[in-house]
DRENDO-1510 file (C-alpha; in Angstrom, 1 decimal, always signed):
<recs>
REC; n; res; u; v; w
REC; 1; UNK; +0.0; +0.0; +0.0 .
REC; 2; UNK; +1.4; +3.6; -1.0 .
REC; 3; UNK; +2.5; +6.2; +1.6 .
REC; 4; UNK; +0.4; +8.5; +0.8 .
REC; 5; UNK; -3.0; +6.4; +0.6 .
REC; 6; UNK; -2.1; +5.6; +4.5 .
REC; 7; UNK; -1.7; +8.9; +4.9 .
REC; 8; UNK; -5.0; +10.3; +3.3 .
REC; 9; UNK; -7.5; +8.1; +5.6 .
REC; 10; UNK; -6.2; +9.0; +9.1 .
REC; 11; UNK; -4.6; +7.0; +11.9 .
REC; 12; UNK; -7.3; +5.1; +12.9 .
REC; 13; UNK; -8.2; +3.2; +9.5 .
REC; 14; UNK; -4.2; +3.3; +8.8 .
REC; 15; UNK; -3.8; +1.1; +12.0 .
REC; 16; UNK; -6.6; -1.1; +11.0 .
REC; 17; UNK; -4.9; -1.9; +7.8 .
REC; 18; UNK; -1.9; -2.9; +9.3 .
REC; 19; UNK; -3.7; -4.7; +11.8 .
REC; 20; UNK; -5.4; -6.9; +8.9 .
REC; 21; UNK; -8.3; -5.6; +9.9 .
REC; 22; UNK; -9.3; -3.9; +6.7 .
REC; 23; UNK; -8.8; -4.9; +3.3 .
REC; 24; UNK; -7.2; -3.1; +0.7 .
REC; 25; UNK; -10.2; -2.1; -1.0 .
REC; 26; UNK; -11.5; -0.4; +2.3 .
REC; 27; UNK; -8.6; +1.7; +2.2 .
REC; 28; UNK; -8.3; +2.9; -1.6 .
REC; 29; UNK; -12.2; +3.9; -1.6 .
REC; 30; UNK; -11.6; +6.1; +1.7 .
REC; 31; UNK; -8.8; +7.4; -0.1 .
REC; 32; UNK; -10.6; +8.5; -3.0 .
REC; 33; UNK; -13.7; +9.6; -0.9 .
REC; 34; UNK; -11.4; +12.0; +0.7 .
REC; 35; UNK; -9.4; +13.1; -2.0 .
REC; 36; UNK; -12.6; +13.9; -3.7 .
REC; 37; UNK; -13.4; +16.1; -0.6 .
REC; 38; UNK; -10.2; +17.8; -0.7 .
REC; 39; UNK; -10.1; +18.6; -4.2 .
REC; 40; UNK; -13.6; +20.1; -4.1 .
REC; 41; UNK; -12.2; +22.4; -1.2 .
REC; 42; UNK; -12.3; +25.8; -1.7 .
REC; 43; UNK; -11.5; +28.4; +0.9 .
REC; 44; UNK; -12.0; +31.4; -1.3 .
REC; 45; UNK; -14.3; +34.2; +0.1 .
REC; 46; UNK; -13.9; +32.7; +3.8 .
REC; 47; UNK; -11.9; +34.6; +6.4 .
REC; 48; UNK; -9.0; +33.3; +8.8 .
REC; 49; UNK; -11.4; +32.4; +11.7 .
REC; 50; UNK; -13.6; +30.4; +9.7 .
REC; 51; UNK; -11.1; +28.3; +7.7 .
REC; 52; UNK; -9.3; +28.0; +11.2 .
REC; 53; UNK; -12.4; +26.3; +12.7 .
REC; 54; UNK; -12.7; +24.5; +9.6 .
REC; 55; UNK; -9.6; +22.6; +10.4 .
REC; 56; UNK; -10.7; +22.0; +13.9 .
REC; 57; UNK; -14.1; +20.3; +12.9 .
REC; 58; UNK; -12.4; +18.1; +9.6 .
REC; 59; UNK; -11.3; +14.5; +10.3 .
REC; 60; UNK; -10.1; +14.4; +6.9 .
REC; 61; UNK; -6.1; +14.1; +6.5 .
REC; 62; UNK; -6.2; +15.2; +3.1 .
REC; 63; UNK; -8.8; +18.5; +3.7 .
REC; 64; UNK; -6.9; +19.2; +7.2 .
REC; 65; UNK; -3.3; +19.5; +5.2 .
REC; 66; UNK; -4.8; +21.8; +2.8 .
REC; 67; UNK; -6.0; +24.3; +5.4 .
REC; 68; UNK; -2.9; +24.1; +6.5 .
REC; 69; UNK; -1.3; +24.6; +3.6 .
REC; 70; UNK; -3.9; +28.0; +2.8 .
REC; 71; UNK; -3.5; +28.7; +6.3 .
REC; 72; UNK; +0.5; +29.2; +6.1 .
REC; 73; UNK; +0.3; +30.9; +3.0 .
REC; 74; UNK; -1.8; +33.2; +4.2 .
REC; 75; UNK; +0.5; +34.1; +7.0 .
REC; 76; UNK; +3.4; +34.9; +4.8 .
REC; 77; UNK; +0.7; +37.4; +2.6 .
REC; 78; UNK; -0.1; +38.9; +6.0 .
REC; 79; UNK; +3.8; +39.1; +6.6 .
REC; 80; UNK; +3.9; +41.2; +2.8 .
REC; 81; UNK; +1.1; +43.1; +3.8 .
REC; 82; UNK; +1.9; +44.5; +7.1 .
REC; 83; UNK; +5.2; +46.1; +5.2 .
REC; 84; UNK; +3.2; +47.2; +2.1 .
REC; 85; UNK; +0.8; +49.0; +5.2 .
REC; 86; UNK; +3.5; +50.4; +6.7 .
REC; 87; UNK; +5.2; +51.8; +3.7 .
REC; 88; UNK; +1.5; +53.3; +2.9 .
REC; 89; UNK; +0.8; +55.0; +6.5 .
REC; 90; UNK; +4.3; +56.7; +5.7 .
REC; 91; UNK; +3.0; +57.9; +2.3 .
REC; 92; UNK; -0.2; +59.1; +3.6 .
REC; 93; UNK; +1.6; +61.5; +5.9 .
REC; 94; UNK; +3.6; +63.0; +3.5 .
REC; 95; UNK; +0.8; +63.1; +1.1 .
REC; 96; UNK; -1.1; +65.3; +3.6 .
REC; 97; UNK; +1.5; +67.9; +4.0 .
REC; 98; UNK; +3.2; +68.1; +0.3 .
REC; 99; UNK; +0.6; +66.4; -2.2 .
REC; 100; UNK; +1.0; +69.0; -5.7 .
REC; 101; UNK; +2.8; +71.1; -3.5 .
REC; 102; UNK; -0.8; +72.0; -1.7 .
REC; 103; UNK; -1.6; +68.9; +0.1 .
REC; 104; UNK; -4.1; +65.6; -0.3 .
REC; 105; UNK; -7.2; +67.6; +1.8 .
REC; 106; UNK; -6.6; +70.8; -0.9 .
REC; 107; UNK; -6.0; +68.8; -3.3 .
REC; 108; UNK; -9.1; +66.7; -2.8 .
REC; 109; UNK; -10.8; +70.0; -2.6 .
REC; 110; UNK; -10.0; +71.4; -5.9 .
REC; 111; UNK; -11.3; +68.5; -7.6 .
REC; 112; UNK; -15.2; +68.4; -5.7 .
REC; 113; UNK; -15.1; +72.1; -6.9 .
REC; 114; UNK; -14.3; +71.1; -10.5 .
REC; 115; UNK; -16.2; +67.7; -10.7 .
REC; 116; UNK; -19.0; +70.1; -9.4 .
REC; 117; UNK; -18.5; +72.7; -12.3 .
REC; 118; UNK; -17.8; +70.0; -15.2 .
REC; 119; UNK; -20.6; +67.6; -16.5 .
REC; 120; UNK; -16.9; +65.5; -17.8 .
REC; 121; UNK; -17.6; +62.0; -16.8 .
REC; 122; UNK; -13.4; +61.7; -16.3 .
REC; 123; UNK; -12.9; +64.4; -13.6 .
REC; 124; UNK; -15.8; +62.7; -11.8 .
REC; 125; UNK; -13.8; +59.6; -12.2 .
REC; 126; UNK; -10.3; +61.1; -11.3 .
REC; 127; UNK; -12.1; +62.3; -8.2 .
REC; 128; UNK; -13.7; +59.0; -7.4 .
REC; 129; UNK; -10.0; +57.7; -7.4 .
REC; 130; UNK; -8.6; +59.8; -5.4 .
REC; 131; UNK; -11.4; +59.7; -2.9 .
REC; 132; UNK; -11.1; +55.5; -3.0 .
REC; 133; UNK; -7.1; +55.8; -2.5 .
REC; 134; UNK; -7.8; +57.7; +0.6 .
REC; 135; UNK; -10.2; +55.9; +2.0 .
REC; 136; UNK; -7.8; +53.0; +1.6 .
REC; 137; UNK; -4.7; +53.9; +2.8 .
REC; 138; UNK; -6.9; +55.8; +6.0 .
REC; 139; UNK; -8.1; +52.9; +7.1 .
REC; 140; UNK; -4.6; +51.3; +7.5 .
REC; 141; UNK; -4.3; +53.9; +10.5 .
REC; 142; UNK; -7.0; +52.8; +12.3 .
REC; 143; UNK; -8.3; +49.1; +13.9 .
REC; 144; UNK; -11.7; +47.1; +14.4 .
REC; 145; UNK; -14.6; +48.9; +14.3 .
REC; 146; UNK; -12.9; +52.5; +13.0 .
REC; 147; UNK; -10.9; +50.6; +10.0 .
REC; 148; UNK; -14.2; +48.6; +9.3 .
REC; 149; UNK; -16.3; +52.1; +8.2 .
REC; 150; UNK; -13.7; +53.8; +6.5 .
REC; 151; UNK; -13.0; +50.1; +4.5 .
REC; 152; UNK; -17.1; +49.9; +3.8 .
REC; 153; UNK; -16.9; +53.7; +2.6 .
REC; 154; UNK; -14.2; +52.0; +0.1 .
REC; 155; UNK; -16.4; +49.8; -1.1 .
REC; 156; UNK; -19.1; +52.5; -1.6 .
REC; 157; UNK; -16.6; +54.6; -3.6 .
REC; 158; UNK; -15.9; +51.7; -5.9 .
REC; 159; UNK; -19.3; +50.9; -6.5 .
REC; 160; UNK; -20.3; +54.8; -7.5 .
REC; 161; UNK; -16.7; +54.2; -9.8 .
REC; 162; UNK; -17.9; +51.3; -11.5 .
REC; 163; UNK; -21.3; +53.5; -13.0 .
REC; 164; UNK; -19.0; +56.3; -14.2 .
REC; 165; UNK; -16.5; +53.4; -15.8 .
REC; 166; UNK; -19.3; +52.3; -17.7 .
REC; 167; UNK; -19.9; +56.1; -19.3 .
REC; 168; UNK; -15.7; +56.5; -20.0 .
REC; 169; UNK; -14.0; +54.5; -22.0 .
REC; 170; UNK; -11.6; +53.2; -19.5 .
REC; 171; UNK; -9.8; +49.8; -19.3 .
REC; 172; UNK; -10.9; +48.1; -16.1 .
REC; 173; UNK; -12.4; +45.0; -14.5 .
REC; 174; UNK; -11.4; +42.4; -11.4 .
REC; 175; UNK; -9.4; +39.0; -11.7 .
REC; 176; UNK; -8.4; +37.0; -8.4 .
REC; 177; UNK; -4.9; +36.7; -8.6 .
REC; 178; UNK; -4.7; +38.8; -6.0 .
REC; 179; UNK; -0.7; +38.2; -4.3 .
REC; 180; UNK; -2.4; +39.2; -1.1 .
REC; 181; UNK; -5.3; +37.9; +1.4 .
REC; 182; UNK; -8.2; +39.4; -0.5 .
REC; 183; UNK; -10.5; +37.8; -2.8 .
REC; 184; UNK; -9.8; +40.0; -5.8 .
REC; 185; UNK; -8.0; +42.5; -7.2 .
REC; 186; UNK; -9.7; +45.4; -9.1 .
REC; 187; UNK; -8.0; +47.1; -11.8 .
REC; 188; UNK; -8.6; +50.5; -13.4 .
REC; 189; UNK; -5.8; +52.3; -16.1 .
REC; 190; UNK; -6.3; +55.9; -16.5 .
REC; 191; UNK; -6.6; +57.3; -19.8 .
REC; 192; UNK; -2.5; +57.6; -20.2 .
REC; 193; UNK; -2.6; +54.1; -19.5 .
REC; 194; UNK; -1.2; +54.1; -15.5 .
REC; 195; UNK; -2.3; +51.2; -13.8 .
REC; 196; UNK; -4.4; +51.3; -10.8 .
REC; 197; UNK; -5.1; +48.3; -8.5 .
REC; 198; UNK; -7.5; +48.1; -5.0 .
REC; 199; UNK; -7.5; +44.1; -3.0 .
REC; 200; UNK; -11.3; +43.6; -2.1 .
REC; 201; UNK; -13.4; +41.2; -0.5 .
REC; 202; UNK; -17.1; +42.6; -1.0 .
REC; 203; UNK; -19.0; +40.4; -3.5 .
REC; 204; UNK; -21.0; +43.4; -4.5 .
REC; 205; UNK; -18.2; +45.2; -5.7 .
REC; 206; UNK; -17.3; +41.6; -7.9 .
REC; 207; UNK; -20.6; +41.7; -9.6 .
REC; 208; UNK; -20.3; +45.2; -10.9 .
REC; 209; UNK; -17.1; +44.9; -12.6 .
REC; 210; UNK; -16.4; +42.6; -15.6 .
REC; 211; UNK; -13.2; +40.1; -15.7 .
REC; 212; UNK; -10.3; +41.4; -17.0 .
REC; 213; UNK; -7.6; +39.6; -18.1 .
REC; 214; UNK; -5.0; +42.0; -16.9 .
REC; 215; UNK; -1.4; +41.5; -13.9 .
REC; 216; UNK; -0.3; +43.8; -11.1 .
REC; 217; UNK; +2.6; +45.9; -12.4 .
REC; 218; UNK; +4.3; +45.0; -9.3 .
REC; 219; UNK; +4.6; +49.2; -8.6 .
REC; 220; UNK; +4.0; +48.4; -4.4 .
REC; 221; UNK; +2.1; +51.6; -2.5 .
REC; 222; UNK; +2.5; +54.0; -5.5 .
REC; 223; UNK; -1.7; +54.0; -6.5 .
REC; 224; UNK; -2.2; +57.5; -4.5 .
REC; 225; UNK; +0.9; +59.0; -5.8 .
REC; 226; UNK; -0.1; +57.6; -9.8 .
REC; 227; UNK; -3.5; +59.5; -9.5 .
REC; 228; UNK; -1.9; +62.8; -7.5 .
REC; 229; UNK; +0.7; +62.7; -11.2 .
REC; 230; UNK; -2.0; +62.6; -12.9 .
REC; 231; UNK; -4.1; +65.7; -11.7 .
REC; 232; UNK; -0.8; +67.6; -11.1 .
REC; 233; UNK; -0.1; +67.1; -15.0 .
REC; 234; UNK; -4.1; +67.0; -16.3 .
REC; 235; UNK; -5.8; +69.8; -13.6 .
REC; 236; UNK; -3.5; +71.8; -11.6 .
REC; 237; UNK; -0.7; +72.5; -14.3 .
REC; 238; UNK; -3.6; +73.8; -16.8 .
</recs>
């Protein structure tokens, strides 16, 4: 019998077997059964409490070792994304003092004030982004109940940015290969072609964008400072 169909039914059955207590054929088909249930595992959408207690309540070798498998993984992405946050917190507050040489809050200012005057579908857009961005990289400052507004204020941003997408002519969409612990990424290029990315989680937000076939450009904590460049160069300078 093969290593790792012993190891795939759990110690109890394993011992039987070599006990001659149970045939062959006993084994293989728990095996399978299991390997079946492991393969049809998927932990995508569940947070790191649930798929923790999901490896408390399996007696299944196979679906325990892939839990622990996601479960490590995901620890390393935490790892990545605790210096990404860091990195973004320091942004923030430089953003806030030196953003266009006027600062984020002016800067965010000017642009209500003009989205307000212009029926242009882009500098409502522009503004949406920069409004998203801030909202983002806020809520790294803050924890539980704080960081779980400004995050749903996010998501309400997003969703007001996916009806204006759908007036511009704008490449954009989600995908899930995500590099981090979200469940998608979501992807907007502005009109000179500047990638933008936000991780979600929301399932709302997944069913108003479209699929897009599309890779992170690897650029880590630079989304504010892409839409500040392009204001500077598109609003302010004009």
């Amino acid at each position: 019998m093969e290593t790792a169909i012993l190891e795939g039914v759990g110690k109890k059955l394993k011992n039987d077997w070599l006990n001659g207590k149970v045939s062959d054929e006993t084994v293989i088909n728990r095996y399978k059964k299991n390997k079946k249930e492991a393969d049809a595992l998927s932990l995508y959408g569940y947070t790191q409490w649930e798929i923790r207690m999901m490896l408390k309540d399996s007696y299944n070798p196979l679906v325990k070792k892939k839990i622990e498998e996601a479960l490590e993984n995901r620890k390393e992405r935490n790892n990545v994304s605790k210096k990404q946050n860091e990195t973004s917190i320091m942004k923030l507050k430089s953003f806030k003092k030196d953003a266009c040489g006027i600062g984020l809050r002016k800067v965010i200012s000017n642009m209500k004030k003009l989205s307000k005057q212009s029926h242009n579908y882009e500098v409502k857009a522009i503004l949406l982004l920069l409004e998203t961005e801030y909202a983002n990289l806020s809520a790294k400052l803050h924890y539980g109940w704080h960081r779980r507004k400004i995050y749903e204020r996010k998501t309400k941003l997003l969703l007001r940015l996916s009806e204006i997408l759908n007036k511009v002519e704008w490449k954009y969409g989600v995908n899930c290969e995500t590099g981090k612990n979200a469940n998608y990424l979501v992807y907007v290029y502005m009109p000179d072609g500047v990638q933008l990315t936000w991780h979600c989680n929301e399932y709302n937000i997944y069913t108003e964008y479209p699929y897009i076939d599309a890779h992170w450009d690897g650029q880590v904590a630079m989304t504010m400072e892409k839409i500040l460049n392009y204001i500077n160069k598109t609003y302010l300078q004009s």
